[in-house]
Each structure stands twice: as C-alpha cells, then as structure tokens.
N, C-alpha and C positions, 0 to 999 in steps of 0.2 A: 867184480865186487857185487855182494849180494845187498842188496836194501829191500828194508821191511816197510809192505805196505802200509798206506799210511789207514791209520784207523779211520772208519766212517764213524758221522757224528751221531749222538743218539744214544741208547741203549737197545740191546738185545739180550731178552729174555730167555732164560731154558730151565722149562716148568717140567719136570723128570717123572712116571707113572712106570708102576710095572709094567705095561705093556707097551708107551709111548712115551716119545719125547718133542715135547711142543715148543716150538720157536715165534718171537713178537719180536718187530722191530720198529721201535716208535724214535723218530727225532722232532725237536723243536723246529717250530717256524714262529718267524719272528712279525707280531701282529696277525697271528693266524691260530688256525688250530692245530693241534699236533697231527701229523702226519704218519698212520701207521703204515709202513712198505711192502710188511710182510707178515703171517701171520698164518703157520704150517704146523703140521702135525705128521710127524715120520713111526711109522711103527719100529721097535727095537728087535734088531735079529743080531741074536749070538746075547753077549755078556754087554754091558750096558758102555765100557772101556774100546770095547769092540764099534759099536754104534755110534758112538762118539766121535771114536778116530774115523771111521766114515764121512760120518754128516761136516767135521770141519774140514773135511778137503773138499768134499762135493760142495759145500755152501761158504766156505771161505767163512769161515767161523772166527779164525783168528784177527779178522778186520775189525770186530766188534769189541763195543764194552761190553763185556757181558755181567748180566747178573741173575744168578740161579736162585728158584725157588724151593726153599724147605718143604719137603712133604707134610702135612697136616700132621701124621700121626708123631713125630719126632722131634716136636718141640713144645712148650707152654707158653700163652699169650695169658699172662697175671695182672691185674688191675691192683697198686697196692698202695698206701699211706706214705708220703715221700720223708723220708728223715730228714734229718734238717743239716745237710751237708752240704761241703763245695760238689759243683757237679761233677768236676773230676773223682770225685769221690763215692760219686751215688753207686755208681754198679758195685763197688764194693758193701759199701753198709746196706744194700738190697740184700746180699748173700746171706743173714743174718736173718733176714724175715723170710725167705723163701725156702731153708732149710729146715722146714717145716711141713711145706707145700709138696714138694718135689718127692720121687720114691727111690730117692738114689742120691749119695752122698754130693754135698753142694760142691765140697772141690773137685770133683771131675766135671763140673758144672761152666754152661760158657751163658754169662749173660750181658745182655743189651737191654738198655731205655730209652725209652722217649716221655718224656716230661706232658703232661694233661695242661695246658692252661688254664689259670681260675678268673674267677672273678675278684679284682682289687679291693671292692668295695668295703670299708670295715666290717668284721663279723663273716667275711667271705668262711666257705669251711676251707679244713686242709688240703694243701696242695695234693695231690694225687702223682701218681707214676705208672705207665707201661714197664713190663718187665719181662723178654723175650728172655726165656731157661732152655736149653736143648743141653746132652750129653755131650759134652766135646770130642767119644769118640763116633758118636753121630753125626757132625760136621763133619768130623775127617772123611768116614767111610760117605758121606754125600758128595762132597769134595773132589775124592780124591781121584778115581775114575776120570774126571771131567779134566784135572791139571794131568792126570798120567795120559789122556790123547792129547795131547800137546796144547791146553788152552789155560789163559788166565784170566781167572774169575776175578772181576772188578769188588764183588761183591756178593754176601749170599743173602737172601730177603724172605719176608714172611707173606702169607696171603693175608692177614690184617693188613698192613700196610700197601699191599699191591692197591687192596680193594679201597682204602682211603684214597690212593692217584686217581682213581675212577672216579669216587664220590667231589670231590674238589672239585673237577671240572663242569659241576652240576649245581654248584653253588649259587642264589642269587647274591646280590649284597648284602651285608649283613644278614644271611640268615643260613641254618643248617638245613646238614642232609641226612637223611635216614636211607641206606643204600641195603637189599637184602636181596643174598645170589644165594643160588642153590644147583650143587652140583653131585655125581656123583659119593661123594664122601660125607656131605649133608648140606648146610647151610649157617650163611655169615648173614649177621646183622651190625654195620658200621653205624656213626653217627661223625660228619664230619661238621666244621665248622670253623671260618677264618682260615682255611687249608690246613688244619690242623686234626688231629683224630680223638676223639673225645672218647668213645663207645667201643666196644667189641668183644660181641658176644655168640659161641655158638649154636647152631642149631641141629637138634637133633632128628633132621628129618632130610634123608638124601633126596634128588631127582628120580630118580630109582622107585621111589616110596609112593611117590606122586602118580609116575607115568606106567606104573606098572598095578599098582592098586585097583582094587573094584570100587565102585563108587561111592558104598558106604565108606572101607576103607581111608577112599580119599578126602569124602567130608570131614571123618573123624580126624584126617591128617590137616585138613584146614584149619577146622575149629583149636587144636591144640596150636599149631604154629601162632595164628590169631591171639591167642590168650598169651604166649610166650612175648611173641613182638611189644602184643598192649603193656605187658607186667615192665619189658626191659624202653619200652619209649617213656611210659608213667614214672618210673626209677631215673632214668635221664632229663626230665622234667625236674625231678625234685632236689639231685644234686645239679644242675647246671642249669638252675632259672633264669640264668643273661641270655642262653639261649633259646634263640626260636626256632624252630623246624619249621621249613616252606611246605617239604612234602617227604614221602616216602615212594625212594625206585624201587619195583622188584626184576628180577634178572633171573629167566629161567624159560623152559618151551612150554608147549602143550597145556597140559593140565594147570601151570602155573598163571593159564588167563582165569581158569573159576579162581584159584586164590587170590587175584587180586581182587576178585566182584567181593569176596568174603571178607577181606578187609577193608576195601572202600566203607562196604556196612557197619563195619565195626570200631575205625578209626576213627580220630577227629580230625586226623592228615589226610591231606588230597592221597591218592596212591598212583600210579604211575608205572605202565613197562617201561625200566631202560632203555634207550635206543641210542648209542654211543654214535648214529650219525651224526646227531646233535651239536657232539664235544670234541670230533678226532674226522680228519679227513682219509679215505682210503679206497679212492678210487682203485686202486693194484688189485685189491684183494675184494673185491665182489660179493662172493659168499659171507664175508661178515654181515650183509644186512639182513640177514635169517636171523632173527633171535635164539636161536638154538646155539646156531656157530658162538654168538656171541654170550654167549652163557656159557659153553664149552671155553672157549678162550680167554674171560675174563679178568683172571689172577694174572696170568702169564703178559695180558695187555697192559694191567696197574700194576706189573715187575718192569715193564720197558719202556714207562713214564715215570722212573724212577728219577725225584726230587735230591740232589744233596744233602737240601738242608733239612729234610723229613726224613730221609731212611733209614730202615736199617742196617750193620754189618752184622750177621751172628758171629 
C-alpha cells in the first residue's frame, strides 16, 4: 500500500521569473522567531511545466503547502471606497467600481479583498478596501504549469501582501511600519500597522536604475524616489492619523546605502536597512545575511510567512 508523505508544517513559497524559480520555506516556532530552512533559487531549463516536474521530485515539493506568487506585471493592487455591504458580498459590489479601472472586461475578472481598518472615532472617514484584479485567464495560464507537474497550490499570493509578512514582524507596539524594497521590476512601499496593511504603493524605479546608473543619474534617481516616498508617507498621515510610524526600512544593495543617507535627510522617520536577522532565524541558509540576497528574496520570504487570517487567494 502506497501512503502519502505527511506534509511538513509551514509554508513554501514559489516566486516564478522568466528566467528562474525561487523557493522559501518559512515555519512557525512557538515563542520564537520564525524559522526560515530554505531559501533557493534554481534557474529554468526547457518549458517552465518541464522545470517544475523536475524541481518537485528533486526537492520533494509535494510535502509542502505551497503558495505561488503572482508576477507584478499580471495583476492590479487598487485602493478603493468600501460600499456598504455584507462582506460576503464585498468582491461582488467591488466589480462595479473597478470596471472602470481595469482594461478588459470585469467579468473575465478574478477579484480579492482585504478590508483597511479605520479609525472608530466619530467623524472617522470612509472605511477603505484592497482590491487584488488579475484576468482569470492569467491565474490559469500562472497556475496551471505548477498543478500539470503534479503539485497543489495551497494558494496564490501578491507581493503587497508577501511584503506586509515582512513589515509585521518589525512592528513596535502600537506603532507602524513604512517597509520600501526595491528589486529588479522596481520598487514597493508598504505601511503596516497592528499586522494589518494600511499602504501600498508602487515605485517607479528598479534595482537595475540604481546599481547601474552614473552618479548623476543616480542622485536624480534618489531625489525623485525621496519626494515620491515623502508625498505617499504625508498622504498616510493624513488619512490614517491614529497612526504613528516608528520608522522606515529600506531593502535593497549597493547603491541603496546613499539612498538611505538621502532620506534620513529628508524624512522626519528614522530610516533604517532591513535586516531580517532581526525577525526570522536561518542558520541553514547563511547567505541570507548579505543584504543583496535578502532583497533578491524578499517577496518569496513574505509569501512563506503566509498568515491565514491576512492573505490572499487570487
């Protein structure tokens, strides 16, 4: 008789790139820090269906929860007015305001929310909503690859969200966090708060922009990021005055230490490099304590600290 391994506890991430596919595997420890095991990066040969059916027999893939991350370019992360429905009902009466936003008809459309917490206080403003849009047959074709090598996806997730697991764990008490990574495709600015996600906004300047730049280039790519961050932290001040920000991480290599000397200058927040030694134990994997690694791997680590009660399913 054949019996199926029992799954390990935890979540396993797989953050998919046309040229690679990157693996995180984070599980709980109870009174501790989360524990990451693993945290790889395989380049893709053949068709991606091909690569796949590979890596889960080589690495025993099917033991995991898995949960895949959306590629940036193939989905929308929308900030919008909450209608005043049961929540069962919210993703529906969302379709309605987003058919507007969107460049393709809303019923081929797959959407998910997460609810913004407000402030109670009488006079509070309007509740607010996340609203994750992607094409449904953009889910599929991401999808489907990954269930045709024999694997099932627990879940599929956004890099908003990955990057809110990261921001949480950097939380004082009561007070937020301003979390800003920058990778090859460009750069996130979260704001989280009470482990909830407040902010998310992106930026229009890759790793790429930074590390390859001449050094005027690179001022002029400081000074705009600066003025972008100040405009969307000044605009999170003014719709969510209950909260405070402690500080602001940045997450990035190289070139990414003058930008933060450029916004120490400029902010009124402390500023801060990431260092996820901090938050997450990982003796296994060594190389994570290069800042570089951990700015490459990121998203894919806040997909394998995936929360229940926070995430999302596209």
């Amino acid at each position: 008789m054949l019996f199926k391994a029992k799954q390990k506890p935890g979540w396993l991430s797989l953050a998919v790139t046309r040229d690679t596919v990157d693996i995180a595997h984070v599980s709980r420890v109870a009174d501790g820090k989360p524990r990451l095991t693993r945290c790889e990066t395989y380049r893709r040969e053949g068709s991606l269906l091909q690569t796949m059916t590979r890596l889960r027999k080589e690495l025993a893939l099917d033991q995991f929860r898995l949960n895949a991350l959306m590629p940036g370019g193939q989905y929308q992360f929308l900030q919008l007015e909450a209608p005043a429905v049961a929540a069962a009902e919210l993703a529906t009466a969302l379709r309605w305001r987003i058919k507007d936003l969107i460049d393709f008809p809303v019923e081929s459309a797959v959407v998910q929310t997460m609810t913004i917490p407000v402030d109670q206080a009488p006079g509070a403003r309007t509740p607010q909503v996340f609203a994750v849009v992607a094409r449904a047959e953009a889910v599929r074709l991401h999808a489907e690859p990954l269930s045709q090598s024999g694997l099932t996806l627990s879940a599929i997730d956004v890099a908003e969200n990955a990057q809110r697991n990261i921001s949480v764990l950097f939380e004082p008490p009561g007070r937020g966090i301003a979390l800003a990574a920058f990778d090859e495709t460009g750069g996130l600015l979260t704001v989280t708060f009470g482990g909830e996600l407040y902010l998310a906004r992106r930026i229009d300047t890759s790793l790429a922009a930074l590390v390859d730049a001449s050094e005027d280039d690179r001022r002029a790519a400081y000074d705009r990021i600066t003025l972008e961050l100040q405009r969307s932290i000044d605009h999170f001040d003014r719709q969510f005055g209950f909260v405070t920000l402690a500080k602001l991480l940045l997450a990035g290599v190289g070139p990414v230490d003058g930008l933060r000397d450029c916004l120490a200058e400029n902010l009124s927040l402390p500023v801060e490099l990431l260092d996820l030694a901090q938050v997450l134990d990982f003796p296994s994997v060594p190389e994570l304590r290069t800042p570089g690694r951990q700015a490459q791997c990121l998203a894919g680590i806040g997909a394998a600290l995936r929360d229940e009660a926070s995430g999302v399913r596209v």
